[in-house]
N, C-alpha and C positions, 0 to 999 in steps of 0.2 A: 211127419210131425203135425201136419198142420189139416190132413185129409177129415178126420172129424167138424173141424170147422164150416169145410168144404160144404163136407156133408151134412150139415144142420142147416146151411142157406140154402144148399138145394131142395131140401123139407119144407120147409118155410116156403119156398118158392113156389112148387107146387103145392103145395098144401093151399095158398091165398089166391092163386094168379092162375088165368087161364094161357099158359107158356103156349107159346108155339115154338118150335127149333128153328134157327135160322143155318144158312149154309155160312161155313168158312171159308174162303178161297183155297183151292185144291194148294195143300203140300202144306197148308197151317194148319192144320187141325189137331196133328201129332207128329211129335218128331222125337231120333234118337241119336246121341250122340255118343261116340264110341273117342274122342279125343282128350287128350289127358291120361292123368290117374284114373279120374272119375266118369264111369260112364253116366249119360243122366237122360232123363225123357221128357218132352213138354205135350199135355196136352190141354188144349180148350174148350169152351161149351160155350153157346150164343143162342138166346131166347130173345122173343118179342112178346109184348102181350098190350092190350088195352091201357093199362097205367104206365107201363115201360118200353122206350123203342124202342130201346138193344140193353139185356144183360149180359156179359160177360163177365167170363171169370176161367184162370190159368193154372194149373199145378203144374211145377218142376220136381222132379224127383230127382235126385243126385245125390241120394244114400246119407253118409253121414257129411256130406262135403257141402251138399245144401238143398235144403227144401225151401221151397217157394210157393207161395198161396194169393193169388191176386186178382180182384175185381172190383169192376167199375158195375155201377150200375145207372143210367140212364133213364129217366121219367120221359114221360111223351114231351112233346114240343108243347102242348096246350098248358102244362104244368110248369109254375118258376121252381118247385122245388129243390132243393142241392142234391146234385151226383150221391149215388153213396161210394166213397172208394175205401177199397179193403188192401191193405200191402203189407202179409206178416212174412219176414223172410227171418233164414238163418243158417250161417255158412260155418257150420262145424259147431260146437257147443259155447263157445266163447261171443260169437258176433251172430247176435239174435234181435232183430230191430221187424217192432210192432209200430202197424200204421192204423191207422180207425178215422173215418169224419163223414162229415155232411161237407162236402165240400158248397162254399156258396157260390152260385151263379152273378149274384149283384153284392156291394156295400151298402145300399143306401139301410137307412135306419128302421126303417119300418121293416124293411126284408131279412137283417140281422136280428129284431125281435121278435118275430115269426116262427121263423126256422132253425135261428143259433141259440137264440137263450136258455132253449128249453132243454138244450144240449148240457147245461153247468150243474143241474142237479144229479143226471148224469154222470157225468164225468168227476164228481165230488167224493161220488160214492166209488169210487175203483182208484184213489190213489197211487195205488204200488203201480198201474201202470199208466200213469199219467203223468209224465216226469217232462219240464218244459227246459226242452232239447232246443237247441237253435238249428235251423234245416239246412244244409249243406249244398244241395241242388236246386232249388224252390226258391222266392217268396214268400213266407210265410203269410203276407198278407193278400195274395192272389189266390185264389180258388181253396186256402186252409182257412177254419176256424179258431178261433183263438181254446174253442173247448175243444179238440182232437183228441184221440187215443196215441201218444207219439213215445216211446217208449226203448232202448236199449238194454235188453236184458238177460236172462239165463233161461235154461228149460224148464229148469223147476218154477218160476212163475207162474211161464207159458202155459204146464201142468196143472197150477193150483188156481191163478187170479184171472188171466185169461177168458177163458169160455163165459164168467157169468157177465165181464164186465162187454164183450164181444153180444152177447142176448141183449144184454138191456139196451145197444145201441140201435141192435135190428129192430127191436119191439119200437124204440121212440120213432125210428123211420118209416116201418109201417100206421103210426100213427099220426103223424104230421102227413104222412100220403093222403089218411081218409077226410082229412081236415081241411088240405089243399083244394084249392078250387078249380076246375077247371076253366080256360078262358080259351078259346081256338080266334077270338078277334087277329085279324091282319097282322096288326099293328106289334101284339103282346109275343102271339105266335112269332113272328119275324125276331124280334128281341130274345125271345129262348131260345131259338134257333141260333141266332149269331152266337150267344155264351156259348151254345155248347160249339160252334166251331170253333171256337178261341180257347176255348177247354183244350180240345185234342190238339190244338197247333202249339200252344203252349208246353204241355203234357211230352208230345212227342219230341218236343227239341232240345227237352231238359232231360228226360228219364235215364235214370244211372241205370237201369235193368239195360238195356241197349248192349253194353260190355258186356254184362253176362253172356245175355243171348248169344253174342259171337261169339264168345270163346266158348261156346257150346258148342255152336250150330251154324257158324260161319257167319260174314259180313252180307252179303247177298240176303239168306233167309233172315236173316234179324231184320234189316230195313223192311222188308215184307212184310214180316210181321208185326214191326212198327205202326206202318202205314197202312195197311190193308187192311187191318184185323183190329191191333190196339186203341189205334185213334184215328179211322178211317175218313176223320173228316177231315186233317191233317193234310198239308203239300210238304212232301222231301223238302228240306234245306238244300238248294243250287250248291253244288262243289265249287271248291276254292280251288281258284288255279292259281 
């Protein structure tokens, strides 16, 4: 359902960016699950390049029971930029939930004017999928924009409103990239680096995909791939005894 999407950031991708491949830790890269009704498959892809230190991004297939489309994208540490995170899922035709943002790295004003404003004319024009949801897992005020793509809905949108409003948000990220500045000082450097560790530690302790993953593919490889692969900067949660 959602592999055309896939496939237009991977374009885009190489098309703008000098990618290099990164490695996934052996036993995450693809996986199949033969448990349940539904059998399903996950695989990942992980690029580095000059403006990005790590993209990623997941397909699950799981036939008509659920397709899954997910990625994070990551700027260099020299750039405050926001995350781009992508989370279009859909479990059978009925429960179809569209994610889209610049996720932000800081609040403060001048950094919300910069990077989130230019997101509302954006997000004006694509209505039908811009429907203001209250998040269930999240925050909305930590690492979400108040203009997101946040959306429950049917396939026939997905089909018809989707793709243009999903372009116009890559196009504006690509463009606030070229506008960004680079800064690799001590000081700025050190500060984007801690957001994005606080990104994945946050990211990894909340995320409702976790159940999925195991009732796919067991309790073992899902944490793995939580922490290894998804939000690698991430420390497990201590168990509770």
């Amino acid at each position: 359902m959602y592999k055309p999407f896939m496939k237009f950031l991977e374009e885009e991708l190489f098309r703008q960016f000098d990618l290099e491949r990164q490695p996934i830790p052996p036993g995450l890269e693809q996986q199949s699950s033969t448990r349940g009704k539904h059998p399903a498959t996950i695989q990942s892809w992980c690029y580095k390049c000059e403006e990005f230190r790590k993209v990623r991004y997941t397909y699950i297939d799981g036939g008509a029971a659920s397709q899954v489309f997910n990625s994070v994208i990551y700027p260099s540490y020299d750039c405050d930029l926001p995350l781009l995170g992508i989370d279009f899922l859909s479990f059978g035709k009925k429960k179809i939930i569209i994610v889209m943002d610049f996720q932000p790295l800081f609040r403060d004003e001048d950094y919300l004017q910069k990077y989130i404003e230019p997101m509302k004319a954006v997000r004006d024009r694509h209505p039908g999928i811009a429907q203001n949801l209250e998040m269930k897992f999240y925050d909305a005020n930590q690492y979400f924009s108040k203009y997101l793509l946040f959306a429950k809905t049917d396939a026939e949108t997905v089909e018809n409103l989707l793709l243009p409003a999903y372009r116009d948000y890559l196009n504006l990220y690509w463009q606030l990239l070229e506008t960004a500045k680079a800064d690799a000082s001590p000081g700025k450097r050190e500060r984007v680096m801690r957001a994005h560790q606080d990104y994945d530690q946050y990211s990894a302790d909340r995320d409702p995909a976790s159940g999925l993953f195991s009732s796919y593919f067991g309790h073992e490889w899902s944490e793995r791939f939580l922490y290894e692969f998804l939000f690698d900067h991430a420390k497990p949660l201590a168990p509770v005894h």
